[in-house]
N, C-alpha and C positions, 0 to 999 in steps of 0.2 A: 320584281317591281311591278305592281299592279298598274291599269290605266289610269286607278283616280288617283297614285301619289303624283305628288306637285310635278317631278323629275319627268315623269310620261305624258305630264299633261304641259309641261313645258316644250316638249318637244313638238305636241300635235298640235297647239297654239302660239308655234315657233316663239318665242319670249326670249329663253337665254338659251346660255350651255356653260356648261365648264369642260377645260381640257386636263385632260391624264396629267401632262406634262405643266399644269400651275393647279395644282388643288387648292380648292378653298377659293379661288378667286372667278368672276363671274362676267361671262359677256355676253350683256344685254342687247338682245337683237332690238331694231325697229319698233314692233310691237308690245315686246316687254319695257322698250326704254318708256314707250305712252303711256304703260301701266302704273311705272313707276313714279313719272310727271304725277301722273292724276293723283295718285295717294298725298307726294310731297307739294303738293301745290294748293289739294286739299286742307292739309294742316297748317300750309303758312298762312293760307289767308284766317282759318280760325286765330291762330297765336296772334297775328296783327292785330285783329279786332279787340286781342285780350291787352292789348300795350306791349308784348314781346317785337323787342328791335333783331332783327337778323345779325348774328356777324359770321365771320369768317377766321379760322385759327392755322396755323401752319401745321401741315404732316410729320415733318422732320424736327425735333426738339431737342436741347441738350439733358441727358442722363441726369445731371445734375438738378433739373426740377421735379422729376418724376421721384428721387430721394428725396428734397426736402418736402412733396407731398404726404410720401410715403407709400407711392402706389409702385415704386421700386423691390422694395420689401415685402409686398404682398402679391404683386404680379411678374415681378421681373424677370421670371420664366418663362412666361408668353407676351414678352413684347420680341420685336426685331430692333434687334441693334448694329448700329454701324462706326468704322471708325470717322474719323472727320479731322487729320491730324493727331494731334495728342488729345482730342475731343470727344468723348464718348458722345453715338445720337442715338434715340430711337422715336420708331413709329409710334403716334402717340395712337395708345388702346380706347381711350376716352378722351374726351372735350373739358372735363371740369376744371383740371388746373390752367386750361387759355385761359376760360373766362375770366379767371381769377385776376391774370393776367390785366387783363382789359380792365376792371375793375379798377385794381390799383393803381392805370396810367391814370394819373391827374386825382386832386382833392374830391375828394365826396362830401355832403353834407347827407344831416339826416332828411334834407327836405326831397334829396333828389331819389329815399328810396321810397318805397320799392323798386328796384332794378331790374329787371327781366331782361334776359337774353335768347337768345335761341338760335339754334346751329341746327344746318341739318350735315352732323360732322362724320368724316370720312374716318375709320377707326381700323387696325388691323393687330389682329392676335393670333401670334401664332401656335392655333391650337394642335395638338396632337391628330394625324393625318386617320387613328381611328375615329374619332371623334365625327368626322366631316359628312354633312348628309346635305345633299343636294344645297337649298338656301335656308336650312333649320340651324346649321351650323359651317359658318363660313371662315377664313383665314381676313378677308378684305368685308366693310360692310357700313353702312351707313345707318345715324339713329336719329331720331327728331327731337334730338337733347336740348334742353331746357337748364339756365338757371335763375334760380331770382334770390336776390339780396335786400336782405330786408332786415327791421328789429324784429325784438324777439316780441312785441307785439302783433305785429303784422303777420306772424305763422299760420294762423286761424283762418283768415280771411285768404291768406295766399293757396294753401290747403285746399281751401272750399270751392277758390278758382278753379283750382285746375282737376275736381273731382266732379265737377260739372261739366267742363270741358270733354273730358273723358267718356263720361257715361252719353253725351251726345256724341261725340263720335262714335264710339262703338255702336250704340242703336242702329245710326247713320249706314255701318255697315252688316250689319245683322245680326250686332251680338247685345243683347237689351240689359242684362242683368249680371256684369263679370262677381268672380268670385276673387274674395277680399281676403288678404293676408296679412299681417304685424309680423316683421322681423324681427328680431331684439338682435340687443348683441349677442357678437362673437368672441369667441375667446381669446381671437388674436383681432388686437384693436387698439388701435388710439385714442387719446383724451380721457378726461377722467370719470372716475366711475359718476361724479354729481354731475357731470354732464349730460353723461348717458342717461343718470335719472331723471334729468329735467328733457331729454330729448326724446325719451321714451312716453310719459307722462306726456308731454304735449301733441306728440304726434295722435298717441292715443285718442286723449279727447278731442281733437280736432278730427279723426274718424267719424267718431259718436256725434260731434256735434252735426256731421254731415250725415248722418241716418246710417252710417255702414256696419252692418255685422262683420266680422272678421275673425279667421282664424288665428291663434298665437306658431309662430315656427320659434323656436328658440335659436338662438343662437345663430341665425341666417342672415342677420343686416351685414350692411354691408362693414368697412373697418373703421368708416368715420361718423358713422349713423345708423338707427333704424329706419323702415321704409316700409311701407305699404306696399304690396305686390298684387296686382290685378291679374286674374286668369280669367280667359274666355274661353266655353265649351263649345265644339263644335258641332254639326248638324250629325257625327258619330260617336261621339259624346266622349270624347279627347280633352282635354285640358290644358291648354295653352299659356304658359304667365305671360303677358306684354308688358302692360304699363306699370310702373314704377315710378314713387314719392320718395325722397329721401331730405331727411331731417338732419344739416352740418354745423359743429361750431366749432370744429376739426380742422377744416381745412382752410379756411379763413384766416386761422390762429397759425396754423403752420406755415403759409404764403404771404403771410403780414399784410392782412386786407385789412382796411378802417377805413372810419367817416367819424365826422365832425358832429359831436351831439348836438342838443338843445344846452346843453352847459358849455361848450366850447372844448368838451374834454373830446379826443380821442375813442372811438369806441370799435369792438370787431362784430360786424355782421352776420347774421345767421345766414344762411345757404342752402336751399331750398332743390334741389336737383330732381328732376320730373323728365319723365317719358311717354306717350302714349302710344306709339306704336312699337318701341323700342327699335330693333334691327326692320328697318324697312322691307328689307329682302323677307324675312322669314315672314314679315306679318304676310306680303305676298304670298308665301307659300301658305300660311295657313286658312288665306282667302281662296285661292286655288283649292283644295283639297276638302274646305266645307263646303263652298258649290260648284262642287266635280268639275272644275272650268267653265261652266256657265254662269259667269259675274255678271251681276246686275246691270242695267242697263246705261246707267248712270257713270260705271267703274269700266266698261268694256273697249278695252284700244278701240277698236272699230267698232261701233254702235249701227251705223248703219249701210250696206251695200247695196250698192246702184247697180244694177244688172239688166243693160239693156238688149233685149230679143234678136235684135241684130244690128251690124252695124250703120243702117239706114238711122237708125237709134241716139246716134251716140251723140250728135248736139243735143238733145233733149234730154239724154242722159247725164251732159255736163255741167247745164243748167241744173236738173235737181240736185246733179251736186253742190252746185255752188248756193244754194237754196237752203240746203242743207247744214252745210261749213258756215254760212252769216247767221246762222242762228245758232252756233255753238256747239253741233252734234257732228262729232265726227264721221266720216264717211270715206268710203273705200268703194272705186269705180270698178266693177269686174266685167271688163269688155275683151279679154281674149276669143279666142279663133274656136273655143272648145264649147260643145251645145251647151243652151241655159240649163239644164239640169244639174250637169256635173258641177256649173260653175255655183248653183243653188247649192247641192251636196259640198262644194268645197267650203263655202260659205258658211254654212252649220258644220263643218267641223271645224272652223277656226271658231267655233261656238258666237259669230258674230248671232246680235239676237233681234233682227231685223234684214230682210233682204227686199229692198226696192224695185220691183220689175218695171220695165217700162218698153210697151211694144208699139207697135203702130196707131192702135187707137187709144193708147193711153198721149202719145205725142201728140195727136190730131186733138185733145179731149182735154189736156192739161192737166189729166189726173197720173198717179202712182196707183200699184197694186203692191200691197205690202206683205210680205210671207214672215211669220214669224218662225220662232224655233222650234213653239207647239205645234205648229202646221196650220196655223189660222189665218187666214187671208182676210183683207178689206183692202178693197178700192175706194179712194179720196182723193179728191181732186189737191193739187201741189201746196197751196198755203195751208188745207186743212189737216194734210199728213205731216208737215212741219211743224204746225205747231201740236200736233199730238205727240211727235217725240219728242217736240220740247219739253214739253210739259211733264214724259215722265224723267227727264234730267232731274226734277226738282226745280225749288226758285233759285230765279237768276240770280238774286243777291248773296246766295250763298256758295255760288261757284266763279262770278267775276270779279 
């Protein structure tokens, strides 16, 4: 295992671990649970702003829904099953059939869709223990799943949302330009082949109408839809799929979703299911591993340490922190017993990418001496170092 896989650099930017004895499952230290926050707290506040309502789905589910989804027959190898009395349950592997759920409590009309939802859902599969690499491939895992319910109208426009969506986040974190893919069907799949013609055909041109080149994978969609699969190249020029569009009139039909047309008839919803980070852990890992652990400043658990010269220091050290923390930048006080160097050197290898020094005449002066991870120093007096790390947070309206 090299320094820069995720696995070695989670260790020397303490984040998580996993043990021998639970493979596949993941416990996120301190520092990786911030990392984690910041990703997932990232994308809620975008989905909110797009009309996605939050909910929340139960872990433990009856057998019996996963067969009349049909995700029984297709995955029912890797789920985990239990008994429950004369009750078959298991862990549910994905979110789509709750929503479903949710959907069908109570009458819909066609005024109330499009319906969005969005989970950030807890999912476990139990993959084969070859299979398992660090957070690329996990038994436990969390994804930024998305559904929206809509007519088959509104595909177009729902598409175009959330491939705008997308393509802004990604930039956001440094990947400008993903690579674009059409899955068509599989050979083992539900619904009818005119389905899949009309679901294929529209996913299509709703690509095209949003400017995207894409490759054909045959036979890759998933068993109740085709899907557009997003891949992001990294800074070693690796290939990543994350985000994912999927095109349903499947599973709607099988879970007896409907709404109330403009004629008063009865109708089943199309089913729109989108990801853009997909498994939160792994996008982690593949932000770790394209900048060798040194995340942007913006993304970094601790963005900036206060390290004061001595302990004569340390009120004026608590103040910049607190200076600090009211304007949104995290901060870590590094005031042990061990000289400022080491605790500098400890600093850049938690790849923090700001260190605040503050000695005698910076407390007399009201200024900070700032050490970056490039070795660049500037001294600035305390409101003008604040708001320069503000400022490279980004705007504020788009992380409060």
């Amino acid at each position: 295992m090299d320094d820069l896989d995720h696995r070695s650099l989670a260790t020397r930017l303490d984040l998580w671990h996993i043990r021998e004895d639970a493979p596949g499952m993941v416990f996120w230290h301190p520092r990786g649970t911030a990392l984690y926050r910041i990703l997932e707290d990232y994308i809620r506040r975008k989905m909110r702003r797009l009309g996605y309502v939050e909910v929340r789905t139960p872990q433990l589910l009856p057998r019996e829904l996963w067969i009349a989804s049909g995700h029984w027959e297709k995955f029912g190898a890797h789920m985990f099953g239990f008994a429950d009395g004369e009750r078959a349950m298991t862990l549910k592997p994905m979110s789509c059939p709750c929503h479903v759920q949710i959907f069908n409590k109570g009458l819909r009309s066609w005024r109330d869709l499009p319906l969005r939802y969005a989970e950030f859902g807890i999912c476990h599969r139990d993959e084969p223990s070859g299979s398992l690499h660090g957070l690329m491939r996990t038994r436990g895992f969390e994804q930024d799943d998305a559904h929206v319910f809509c007519r088959e109208e509104d595909v177009s426009g729902e598409i175009a949302r959330f491939v705008a969506l997308l393509s802004e986040v990604y930039a956001d974190f440094g990947f400008p330009e993903p690579e674009v893919s059409l899955s068509t069907r599989p050979l083992m799949r539900a619904g009818s082949d005119e389905l899949w013609d009309w679901a294929e055909a529209t996913l299509a041109g709703a690509a095209r109408q949003c400017a995207l080149s894409y490759n054909i994978q045959p036979g890759e969609g998933a068993f109740y839809g085709p899907k557009l699969e997003f891949a992001l190249r990294d800074r070693l020029g690796r290939s990543w799929q994350c985000g994912t569009v999927q095109l349903d009139s499947v599973l709607p039909q099988r879970l007896d979703a409907s709404y109330v047309g403009p004629d008063d008839h009865r109708a089943t919803p199309v089913m729109i299911h989108h990801a853009v980070f997909g498994s939160i852990g792994r996008f982690i890992a593949i932000l770790l591993e394209h900048y060798a652990g040194a995340l942007p400043f913006w993304l970094s658990p601790d963005q900036a340490a206060v390290a004061p010269i001595s302990q004569d220091q340390s009120p004026y050290a608590i103040r910049v922190l607190d200076a600090l923390e009211a304007e949104g930048i995290r901060g870590v006080l590094l005031a042990s017993a061990e000289t400022l160097s080491r605790r500098i050197v400890a600093a850049h290898e938690a790849s923090i990418p700001v260190v605040a020094v503050v000695g005698q005449r910076e407390a007399q002066q009201g200024t900070v001496s700032l050490r970056e991870r490039d070795g660049a120093v500037s001294v600035l007096r305390l409101d003008d170092a604040v708001g320069a790390l503000r400022r490279r947070i980004g705007p504020r309206e788009v992380f409060d």
